[in-house]
PDBQT receptor file of N, H, CA, C and O in Angstrom, charges set to zero:
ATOM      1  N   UNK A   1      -8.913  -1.040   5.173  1.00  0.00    +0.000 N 
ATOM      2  CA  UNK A   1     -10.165  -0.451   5.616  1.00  0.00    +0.000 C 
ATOM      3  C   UNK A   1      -9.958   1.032   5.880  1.00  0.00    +0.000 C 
ATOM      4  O   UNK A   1      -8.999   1.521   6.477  1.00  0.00    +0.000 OA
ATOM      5  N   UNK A   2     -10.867   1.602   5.414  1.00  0.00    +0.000 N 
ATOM      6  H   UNK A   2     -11.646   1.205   4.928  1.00  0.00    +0.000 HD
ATOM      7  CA  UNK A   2     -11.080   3.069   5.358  1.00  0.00    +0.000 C 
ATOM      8  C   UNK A   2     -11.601   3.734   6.804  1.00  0.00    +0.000 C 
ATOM      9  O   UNK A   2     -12.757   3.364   7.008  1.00  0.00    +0.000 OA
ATOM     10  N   UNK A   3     -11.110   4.586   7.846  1.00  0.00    +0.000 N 
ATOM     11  H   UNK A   3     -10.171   4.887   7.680  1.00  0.00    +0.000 HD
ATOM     12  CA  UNK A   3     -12.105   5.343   8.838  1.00  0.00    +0.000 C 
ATOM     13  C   UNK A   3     -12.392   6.204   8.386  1.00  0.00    +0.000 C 
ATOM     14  O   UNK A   3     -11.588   7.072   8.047  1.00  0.00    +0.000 OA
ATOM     15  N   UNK A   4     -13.706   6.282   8.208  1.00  0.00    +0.000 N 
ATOM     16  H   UNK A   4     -14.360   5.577   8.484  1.00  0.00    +0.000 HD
ATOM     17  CA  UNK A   4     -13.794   7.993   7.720  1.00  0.00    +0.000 C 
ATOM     18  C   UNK A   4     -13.621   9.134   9.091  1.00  0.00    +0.000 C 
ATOM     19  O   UNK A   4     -13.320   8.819  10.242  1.00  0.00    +0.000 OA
ATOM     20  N   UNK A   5     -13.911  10.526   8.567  1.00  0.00    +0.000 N 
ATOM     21  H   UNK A   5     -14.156  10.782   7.632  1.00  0.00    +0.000 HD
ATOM     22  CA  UNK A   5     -13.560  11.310   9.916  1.00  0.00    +0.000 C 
ATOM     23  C   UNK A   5     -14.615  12.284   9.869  1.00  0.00    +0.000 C 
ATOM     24  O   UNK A   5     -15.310  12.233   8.855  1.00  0.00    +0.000 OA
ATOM     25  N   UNK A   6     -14.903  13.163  10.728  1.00  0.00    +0.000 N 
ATOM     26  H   UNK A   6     -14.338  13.204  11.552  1.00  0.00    +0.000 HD
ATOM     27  CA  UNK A   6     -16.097  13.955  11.241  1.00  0.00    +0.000 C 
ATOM     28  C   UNK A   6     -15.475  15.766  10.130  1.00  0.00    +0.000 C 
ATOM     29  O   UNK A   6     -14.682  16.636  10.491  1.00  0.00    +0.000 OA
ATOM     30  N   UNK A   7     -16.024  15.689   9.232  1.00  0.00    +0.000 N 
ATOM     31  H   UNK A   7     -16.668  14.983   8.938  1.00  0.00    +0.000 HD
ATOM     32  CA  UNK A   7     -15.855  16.731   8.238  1.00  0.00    +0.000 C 
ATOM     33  C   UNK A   7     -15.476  18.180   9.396  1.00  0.00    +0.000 C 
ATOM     34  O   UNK A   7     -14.511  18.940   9.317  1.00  0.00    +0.000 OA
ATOM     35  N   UNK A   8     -16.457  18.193  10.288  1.00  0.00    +0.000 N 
ATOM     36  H   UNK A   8     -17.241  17.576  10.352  1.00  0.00    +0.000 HD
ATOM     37  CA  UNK A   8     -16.450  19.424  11.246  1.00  0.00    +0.000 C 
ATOM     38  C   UNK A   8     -14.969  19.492  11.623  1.00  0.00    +0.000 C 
ATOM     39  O   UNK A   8     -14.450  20.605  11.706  1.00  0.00    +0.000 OA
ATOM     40  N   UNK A   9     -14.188  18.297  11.876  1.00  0.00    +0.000 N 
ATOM     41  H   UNK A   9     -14.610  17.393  11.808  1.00  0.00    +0.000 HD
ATOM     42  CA  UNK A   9     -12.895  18.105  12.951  1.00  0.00    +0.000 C 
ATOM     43  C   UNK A   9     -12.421  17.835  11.816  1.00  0.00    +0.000 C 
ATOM     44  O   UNK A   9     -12.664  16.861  12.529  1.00  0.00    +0.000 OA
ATOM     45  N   UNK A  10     -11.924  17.617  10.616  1.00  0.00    +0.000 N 
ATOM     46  H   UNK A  10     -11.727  18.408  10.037  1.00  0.00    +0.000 HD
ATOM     47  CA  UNK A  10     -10.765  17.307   9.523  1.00  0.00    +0.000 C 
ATOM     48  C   UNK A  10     -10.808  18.052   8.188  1.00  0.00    +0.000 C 
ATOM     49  O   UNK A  10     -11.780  18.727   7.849  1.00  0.00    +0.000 OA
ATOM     50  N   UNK A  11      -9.942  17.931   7.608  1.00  0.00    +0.000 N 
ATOM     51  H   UNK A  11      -9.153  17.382   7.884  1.00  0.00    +0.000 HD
ATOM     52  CA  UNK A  11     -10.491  18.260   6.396  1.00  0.00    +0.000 C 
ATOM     53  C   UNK A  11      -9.930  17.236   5.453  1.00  0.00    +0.000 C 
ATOM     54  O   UNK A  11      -9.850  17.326   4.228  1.00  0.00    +0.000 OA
ATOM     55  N   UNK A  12      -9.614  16.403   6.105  1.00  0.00    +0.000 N 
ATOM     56  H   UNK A  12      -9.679  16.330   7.100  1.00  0.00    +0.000 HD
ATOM     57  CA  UNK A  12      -9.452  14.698   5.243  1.00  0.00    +0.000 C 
ATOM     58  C   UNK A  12     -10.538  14.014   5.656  1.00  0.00    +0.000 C 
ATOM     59  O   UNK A  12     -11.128  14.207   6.719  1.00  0.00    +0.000 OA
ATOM     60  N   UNK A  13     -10.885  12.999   4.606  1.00  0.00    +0.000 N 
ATOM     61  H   UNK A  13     -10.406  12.843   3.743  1.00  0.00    +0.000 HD
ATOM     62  CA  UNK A  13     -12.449  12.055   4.382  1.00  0.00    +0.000 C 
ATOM     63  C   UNK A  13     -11.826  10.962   5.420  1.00  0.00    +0.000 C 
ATOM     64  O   UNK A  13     -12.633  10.441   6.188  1.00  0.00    +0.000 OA
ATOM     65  N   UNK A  14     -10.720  10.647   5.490  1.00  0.00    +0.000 N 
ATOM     66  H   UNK A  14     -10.064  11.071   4.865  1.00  0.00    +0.000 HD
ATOM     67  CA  UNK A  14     -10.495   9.921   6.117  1.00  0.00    +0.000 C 
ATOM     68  C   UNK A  14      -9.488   9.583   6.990  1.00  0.00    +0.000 C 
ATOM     69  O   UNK A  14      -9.357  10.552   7.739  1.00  0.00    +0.000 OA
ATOM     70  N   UNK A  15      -8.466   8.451   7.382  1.00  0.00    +0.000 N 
ATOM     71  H   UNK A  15      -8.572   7.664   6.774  1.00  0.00    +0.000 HD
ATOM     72  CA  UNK A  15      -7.825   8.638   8.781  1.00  0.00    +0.000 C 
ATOM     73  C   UNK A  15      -6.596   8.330   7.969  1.00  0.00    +0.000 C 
ATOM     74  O   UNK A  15      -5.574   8.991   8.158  1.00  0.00    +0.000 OA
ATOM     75  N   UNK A  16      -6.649   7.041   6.777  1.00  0.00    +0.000 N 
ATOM     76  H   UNK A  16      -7.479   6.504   6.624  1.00  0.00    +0.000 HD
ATOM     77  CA  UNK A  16      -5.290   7.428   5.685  1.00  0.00    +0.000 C 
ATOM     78  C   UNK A  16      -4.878   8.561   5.184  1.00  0.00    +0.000 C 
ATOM     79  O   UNK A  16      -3.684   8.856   5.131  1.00  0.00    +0.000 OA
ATOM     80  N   UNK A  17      -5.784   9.279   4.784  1.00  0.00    +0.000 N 
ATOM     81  H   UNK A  17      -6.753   9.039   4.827  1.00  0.00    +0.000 HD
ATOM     82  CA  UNK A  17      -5.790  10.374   3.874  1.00  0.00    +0.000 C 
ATOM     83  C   UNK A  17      -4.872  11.399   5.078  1.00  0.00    +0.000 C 
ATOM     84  O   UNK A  17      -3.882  12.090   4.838  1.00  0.00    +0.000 OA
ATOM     85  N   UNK A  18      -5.447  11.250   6.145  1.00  0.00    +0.000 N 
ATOM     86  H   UNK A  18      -6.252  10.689   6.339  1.00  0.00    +0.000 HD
ATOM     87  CA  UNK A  18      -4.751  12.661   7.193  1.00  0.00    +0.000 C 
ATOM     88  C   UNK A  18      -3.082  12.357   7.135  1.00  0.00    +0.000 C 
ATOM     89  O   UNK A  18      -2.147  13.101   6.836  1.00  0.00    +0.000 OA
ATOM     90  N   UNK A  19      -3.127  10.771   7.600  1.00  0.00    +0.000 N 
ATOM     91  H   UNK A  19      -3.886  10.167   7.842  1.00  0.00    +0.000 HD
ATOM     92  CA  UNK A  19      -1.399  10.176   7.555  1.00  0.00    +0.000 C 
ATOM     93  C   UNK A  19      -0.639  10.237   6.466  1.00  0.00    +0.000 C 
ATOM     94  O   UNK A  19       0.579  10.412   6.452  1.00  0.00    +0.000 OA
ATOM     95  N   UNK A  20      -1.673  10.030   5.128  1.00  0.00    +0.000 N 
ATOM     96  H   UNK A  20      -2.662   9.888   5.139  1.00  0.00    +0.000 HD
ATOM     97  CA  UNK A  20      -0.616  10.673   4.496  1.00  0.00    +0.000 C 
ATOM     98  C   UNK A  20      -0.196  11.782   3.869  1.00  0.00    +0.000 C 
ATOM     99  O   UNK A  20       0.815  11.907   3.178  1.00  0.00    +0.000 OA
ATOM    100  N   UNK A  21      -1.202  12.767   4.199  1.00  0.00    +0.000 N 
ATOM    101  H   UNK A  21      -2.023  12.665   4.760  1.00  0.00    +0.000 HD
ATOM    102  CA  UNK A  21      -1.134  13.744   3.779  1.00  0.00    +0.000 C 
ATOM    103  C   UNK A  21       0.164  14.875   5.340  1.00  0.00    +0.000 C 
ATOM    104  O   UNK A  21       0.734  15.958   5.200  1.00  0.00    +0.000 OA
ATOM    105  N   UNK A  22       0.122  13.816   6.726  1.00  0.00    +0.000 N 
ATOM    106  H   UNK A  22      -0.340  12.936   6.839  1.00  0.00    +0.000 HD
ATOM    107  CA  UNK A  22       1.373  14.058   7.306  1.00  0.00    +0.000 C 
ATOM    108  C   UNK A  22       2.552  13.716   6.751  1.00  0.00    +0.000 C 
ATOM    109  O   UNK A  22       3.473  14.532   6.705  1.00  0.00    +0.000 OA
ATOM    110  N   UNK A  23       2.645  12.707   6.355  1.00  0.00    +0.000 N 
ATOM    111  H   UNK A  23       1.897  12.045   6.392  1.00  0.00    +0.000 HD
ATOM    112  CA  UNK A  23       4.091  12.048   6.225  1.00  0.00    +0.000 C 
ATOM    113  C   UNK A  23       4.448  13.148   5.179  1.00  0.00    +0.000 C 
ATOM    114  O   UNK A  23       5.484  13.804   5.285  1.00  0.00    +0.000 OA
ATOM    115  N   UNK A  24       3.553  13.327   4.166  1.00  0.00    +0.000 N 
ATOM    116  H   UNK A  24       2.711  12.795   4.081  1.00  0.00    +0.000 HD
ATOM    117  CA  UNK A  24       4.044  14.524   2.610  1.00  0.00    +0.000 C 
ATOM    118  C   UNK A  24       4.605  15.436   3.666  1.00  0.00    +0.000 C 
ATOM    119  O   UNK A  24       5.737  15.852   3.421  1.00  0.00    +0.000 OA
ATOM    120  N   UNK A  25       3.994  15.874   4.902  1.00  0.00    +0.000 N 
ATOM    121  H   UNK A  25       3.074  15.536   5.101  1.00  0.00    +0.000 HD
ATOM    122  CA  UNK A  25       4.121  17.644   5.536  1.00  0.00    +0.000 C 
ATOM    123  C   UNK A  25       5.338  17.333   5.776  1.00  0.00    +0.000 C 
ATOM    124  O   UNK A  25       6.224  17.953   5.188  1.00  0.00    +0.000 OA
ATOM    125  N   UNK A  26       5.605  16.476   6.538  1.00  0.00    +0.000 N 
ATOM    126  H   UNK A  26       4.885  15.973   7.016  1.00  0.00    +0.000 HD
ATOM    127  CA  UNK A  26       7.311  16.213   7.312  1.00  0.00    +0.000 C 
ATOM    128  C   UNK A  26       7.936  15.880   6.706  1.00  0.00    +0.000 C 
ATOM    129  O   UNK A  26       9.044  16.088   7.201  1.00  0.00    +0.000 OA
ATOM    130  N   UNK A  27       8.052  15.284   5.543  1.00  0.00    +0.000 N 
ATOM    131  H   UNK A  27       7.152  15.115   5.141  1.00  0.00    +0.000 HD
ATOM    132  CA  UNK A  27       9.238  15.314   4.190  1.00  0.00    +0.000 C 
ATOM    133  C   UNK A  27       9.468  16.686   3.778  1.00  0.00    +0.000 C 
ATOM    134  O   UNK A  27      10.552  17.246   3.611  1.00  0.00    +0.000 OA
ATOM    135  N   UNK A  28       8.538  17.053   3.667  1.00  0.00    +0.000 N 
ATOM    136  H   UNK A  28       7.658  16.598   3.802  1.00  0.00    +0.000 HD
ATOM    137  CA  UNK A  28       8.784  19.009   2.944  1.00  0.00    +0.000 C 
ATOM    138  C   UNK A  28       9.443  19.135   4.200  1.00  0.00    +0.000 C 
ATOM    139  O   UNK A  28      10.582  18.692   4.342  1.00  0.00    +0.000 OA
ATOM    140  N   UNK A  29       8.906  19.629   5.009  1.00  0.00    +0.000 N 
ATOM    141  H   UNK A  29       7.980  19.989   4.893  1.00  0.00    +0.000 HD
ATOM    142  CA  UNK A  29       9.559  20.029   6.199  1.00  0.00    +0.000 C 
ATOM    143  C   UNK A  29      10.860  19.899   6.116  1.00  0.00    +0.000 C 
ATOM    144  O   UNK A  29      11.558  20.884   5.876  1.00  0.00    +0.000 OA
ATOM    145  N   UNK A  30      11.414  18.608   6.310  1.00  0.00    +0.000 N 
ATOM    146  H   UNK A  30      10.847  17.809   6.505  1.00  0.00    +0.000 HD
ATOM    147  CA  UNK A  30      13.022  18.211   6.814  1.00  0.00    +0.000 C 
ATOM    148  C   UNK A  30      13.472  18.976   5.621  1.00  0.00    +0.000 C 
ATOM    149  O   UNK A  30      13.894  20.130   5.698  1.00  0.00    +0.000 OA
ATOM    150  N   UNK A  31      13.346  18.137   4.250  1.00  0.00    +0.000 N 
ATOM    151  H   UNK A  31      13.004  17.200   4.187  1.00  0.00    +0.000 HD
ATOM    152  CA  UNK A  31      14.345  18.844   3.103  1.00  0.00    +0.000 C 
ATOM    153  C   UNK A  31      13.860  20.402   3.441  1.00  0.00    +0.000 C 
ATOM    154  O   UNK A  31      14.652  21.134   2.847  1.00  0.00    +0.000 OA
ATOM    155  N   UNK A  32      12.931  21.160   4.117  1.00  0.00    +0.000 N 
ATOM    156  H   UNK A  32      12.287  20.566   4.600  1.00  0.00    +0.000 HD
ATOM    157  CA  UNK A  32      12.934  22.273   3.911  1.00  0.00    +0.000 C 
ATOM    158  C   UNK A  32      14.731  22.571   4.749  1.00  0.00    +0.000 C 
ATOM    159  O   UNK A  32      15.807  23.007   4.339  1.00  0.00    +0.000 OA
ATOM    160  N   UNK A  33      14.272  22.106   5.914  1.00  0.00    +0.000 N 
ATOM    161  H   UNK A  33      13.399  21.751   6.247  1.00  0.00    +0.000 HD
ATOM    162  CA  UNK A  33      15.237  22.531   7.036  1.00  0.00    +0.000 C 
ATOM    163  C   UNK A  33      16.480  22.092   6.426  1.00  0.00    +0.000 C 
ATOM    164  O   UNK A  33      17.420  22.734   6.894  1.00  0.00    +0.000 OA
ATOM    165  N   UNK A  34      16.801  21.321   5.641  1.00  0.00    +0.000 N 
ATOM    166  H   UNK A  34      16.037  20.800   5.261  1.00  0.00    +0.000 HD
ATOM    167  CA  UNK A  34      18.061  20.622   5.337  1.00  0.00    +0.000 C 
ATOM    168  C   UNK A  34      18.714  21.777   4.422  1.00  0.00    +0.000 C 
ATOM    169  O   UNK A  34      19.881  22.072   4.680  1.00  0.00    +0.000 OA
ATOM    170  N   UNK A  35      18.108  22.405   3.452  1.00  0.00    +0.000 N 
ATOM    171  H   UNK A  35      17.160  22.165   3.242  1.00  0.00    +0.000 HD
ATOM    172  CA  UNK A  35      18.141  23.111   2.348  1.00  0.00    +0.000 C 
ATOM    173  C   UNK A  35      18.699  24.304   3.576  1.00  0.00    +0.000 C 
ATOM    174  O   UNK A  35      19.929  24.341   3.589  1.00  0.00    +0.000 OA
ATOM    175  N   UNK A  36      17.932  25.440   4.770  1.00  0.00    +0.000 N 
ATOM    176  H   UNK A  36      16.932  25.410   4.759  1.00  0.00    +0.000 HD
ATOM    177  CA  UNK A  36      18.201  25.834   4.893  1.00  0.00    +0.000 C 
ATOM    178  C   UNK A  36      19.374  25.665   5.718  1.00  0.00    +0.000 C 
ATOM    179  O   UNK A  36      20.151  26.617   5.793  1.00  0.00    +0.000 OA
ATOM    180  N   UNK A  37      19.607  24.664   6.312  1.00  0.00    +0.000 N 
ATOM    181  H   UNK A  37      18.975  23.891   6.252  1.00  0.00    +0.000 HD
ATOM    182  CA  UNK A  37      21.095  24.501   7.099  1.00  0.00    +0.000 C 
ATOM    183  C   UNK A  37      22.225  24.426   6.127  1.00  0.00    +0.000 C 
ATOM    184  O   UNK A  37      23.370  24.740   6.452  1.00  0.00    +0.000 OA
ATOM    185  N   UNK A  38      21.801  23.879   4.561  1.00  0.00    +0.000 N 
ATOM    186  H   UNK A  38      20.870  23.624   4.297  1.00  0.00    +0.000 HD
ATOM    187  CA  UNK A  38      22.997  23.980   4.014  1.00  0.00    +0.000 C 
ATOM    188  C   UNK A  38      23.233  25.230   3.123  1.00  0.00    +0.000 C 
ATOM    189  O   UNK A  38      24.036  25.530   2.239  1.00  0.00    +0.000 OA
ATOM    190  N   UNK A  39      22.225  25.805   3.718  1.00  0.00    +0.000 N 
ATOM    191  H   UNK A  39      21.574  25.562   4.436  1.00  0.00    +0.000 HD
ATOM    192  CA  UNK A  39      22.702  26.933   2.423  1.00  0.00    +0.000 C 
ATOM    193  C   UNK A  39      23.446  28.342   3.982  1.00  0.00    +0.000 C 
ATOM    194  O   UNK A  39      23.985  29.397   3.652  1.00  0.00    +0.000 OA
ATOM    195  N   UNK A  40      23.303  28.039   5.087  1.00  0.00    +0.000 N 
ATOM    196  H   UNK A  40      22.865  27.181   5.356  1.00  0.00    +0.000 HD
ATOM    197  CA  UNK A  40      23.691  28.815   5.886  1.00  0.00    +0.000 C 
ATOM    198  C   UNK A  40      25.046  28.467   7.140  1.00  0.00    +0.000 C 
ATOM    199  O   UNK A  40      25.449  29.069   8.135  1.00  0.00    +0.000 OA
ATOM    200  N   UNK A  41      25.542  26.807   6.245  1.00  0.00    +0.000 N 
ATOM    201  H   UNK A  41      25.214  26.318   5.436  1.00  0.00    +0.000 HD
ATOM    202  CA  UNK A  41      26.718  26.623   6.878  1.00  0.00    +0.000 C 
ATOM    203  C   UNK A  41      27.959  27.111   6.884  1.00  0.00    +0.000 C 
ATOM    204  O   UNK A  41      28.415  27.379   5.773  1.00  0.00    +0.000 OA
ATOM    205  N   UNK A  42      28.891  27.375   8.151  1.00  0.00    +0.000 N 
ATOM    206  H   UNK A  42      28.522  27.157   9.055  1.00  0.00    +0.000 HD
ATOM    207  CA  UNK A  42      29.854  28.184   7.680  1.00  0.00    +0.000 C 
ATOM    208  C   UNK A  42      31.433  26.778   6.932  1.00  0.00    +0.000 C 
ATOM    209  O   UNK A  42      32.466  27.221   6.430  1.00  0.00    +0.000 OA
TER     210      UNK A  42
C-alpha cells in the first residue's frame, strides 16, 4: 500500500518513494566517505 504525501511538505508522491529514495542517499554517502578515507590513509 501506497501513502501518498502532501506535495507542499515532499517532493516524493509518496512515503516509499521518500525511503527509497533515502536508502539510495546513504549508500552514496558511505561509499562516498569510504572512497575518501581510503584515498587519504596514511
Amino acid at each position: 500500500m501506497t501513502t501518498p504525501l502532501d506535495p507542499i511538505v515532499s517532493e516524493f508522491s509518496t512515503v516509499e518513494e521518500a525511503e527509497a529514495y533515502d536508502k539510495l542517499f546513504r549508500e552514496k554517502v558511505r561509499h562516498s566517505m569510504a572512497d575518501y578515507a581510503a584515498a587519504y590513509s596514511a
